[in-house]
C-alpha positions in Angstrom: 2.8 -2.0 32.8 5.1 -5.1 32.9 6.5 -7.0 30.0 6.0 -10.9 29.8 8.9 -12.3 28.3 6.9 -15.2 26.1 4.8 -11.6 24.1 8.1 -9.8 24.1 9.8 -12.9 22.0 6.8 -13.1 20.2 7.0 -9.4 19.3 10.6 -10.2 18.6 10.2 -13.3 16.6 7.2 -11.4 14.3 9.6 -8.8 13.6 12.4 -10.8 12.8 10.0 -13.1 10.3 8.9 -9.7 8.7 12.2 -8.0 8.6 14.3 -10.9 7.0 12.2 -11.0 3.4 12.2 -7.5 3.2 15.7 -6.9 3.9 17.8 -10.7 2.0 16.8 -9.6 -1.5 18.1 -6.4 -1.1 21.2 -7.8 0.3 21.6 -10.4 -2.7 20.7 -8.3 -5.2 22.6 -5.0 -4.1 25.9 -6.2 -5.9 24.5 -7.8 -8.9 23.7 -6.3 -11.9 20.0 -6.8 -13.5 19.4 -7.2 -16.9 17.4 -4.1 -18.5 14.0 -6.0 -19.2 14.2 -6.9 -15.4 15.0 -3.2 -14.3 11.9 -2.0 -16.4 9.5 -5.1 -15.2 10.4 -4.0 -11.5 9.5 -0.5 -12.2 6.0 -1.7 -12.8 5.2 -3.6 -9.4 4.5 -0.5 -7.6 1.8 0.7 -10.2 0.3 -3.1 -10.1 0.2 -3.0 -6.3 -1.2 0.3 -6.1 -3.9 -0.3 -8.3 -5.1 -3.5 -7.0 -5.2 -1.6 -3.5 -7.1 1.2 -4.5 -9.8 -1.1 -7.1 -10.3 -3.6 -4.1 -11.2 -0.6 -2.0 -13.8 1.1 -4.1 -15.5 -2.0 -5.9 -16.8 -4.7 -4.0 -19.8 -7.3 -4.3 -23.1 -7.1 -2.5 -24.9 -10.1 -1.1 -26.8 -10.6 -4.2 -23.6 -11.1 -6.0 -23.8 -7.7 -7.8 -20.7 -5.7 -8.4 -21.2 -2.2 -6.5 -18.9 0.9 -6.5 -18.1 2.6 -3.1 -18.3 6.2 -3.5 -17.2 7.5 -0.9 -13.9 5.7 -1.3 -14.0 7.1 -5.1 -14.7 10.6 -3.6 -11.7 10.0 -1.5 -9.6 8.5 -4.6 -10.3 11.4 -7.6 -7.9 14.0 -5.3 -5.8 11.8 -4.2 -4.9 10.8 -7.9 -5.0 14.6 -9.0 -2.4 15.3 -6.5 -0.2 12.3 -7.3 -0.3 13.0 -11.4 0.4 17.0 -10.4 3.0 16.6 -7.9 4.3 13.2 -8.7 5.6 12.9 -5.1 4.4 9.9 -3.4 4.8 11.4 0.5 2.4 14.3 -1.0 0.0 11.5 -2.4 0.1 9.2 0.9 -0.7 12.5 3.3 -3.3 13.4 0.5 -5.0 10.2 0.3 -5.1 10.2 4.1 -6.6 13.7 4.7 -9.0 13.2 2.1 -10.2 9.5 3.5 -10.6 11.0 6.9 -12.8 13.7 5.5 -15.0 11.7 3.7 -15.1 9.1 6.6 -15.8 12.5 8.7 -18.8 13.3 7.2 -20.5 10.7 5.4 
């Protein structure tokens, strides 16, 4: 397999764009000192993110503008959040959610 040298700066160039706003804030921020009502907002942006993930999966509109419920994704998402309340370990949670998705896709 050979390499052209335009896709491998492409490939470079993508990672660079994605890598640099992940990365600055941490780098700006890792010597500063946030106020409290800061610290505690942040905490909540991994809840909102995760929730608007997991409603946009299992709710979604049919042609006749109708909002339906997906439930096989819902099947998928009850264990998933049992695990993640029990064990409160999101690497427990993100192999959960993924063994439980591929059995559902599996048999329905």
């Amino acid at each position: 397999m050979s390499i052209n040298l335009s896709i491998l700066l492409i490939i470079l160039g993508c990672a660079m764009v994605t890598f640099i706003p992940r990365i600055i804030p941490f780098i700006v921020i890792r010597n500063m000192k946030l106020p409290k009502i800061v610290v505690k907002w942040l905490s909540f942006i991994p809840i909102c993110i995760f929730t608007a993930l997991i409603v946009d999966s299992f709710i979604s509109k049919d042609q006749s503008a109708l909002i339906s419920i997906n439930w096989s994704v819902l099947a998928a998402i009850i264990p998933t959040l049992i695990i993640a309340i029990w064990t409160k370990s999101l690497s427990v949670t993100v192999i959960v959610g993924i063994i439980c998705m591929a059995t559902v896709r599996f048999l329905f």
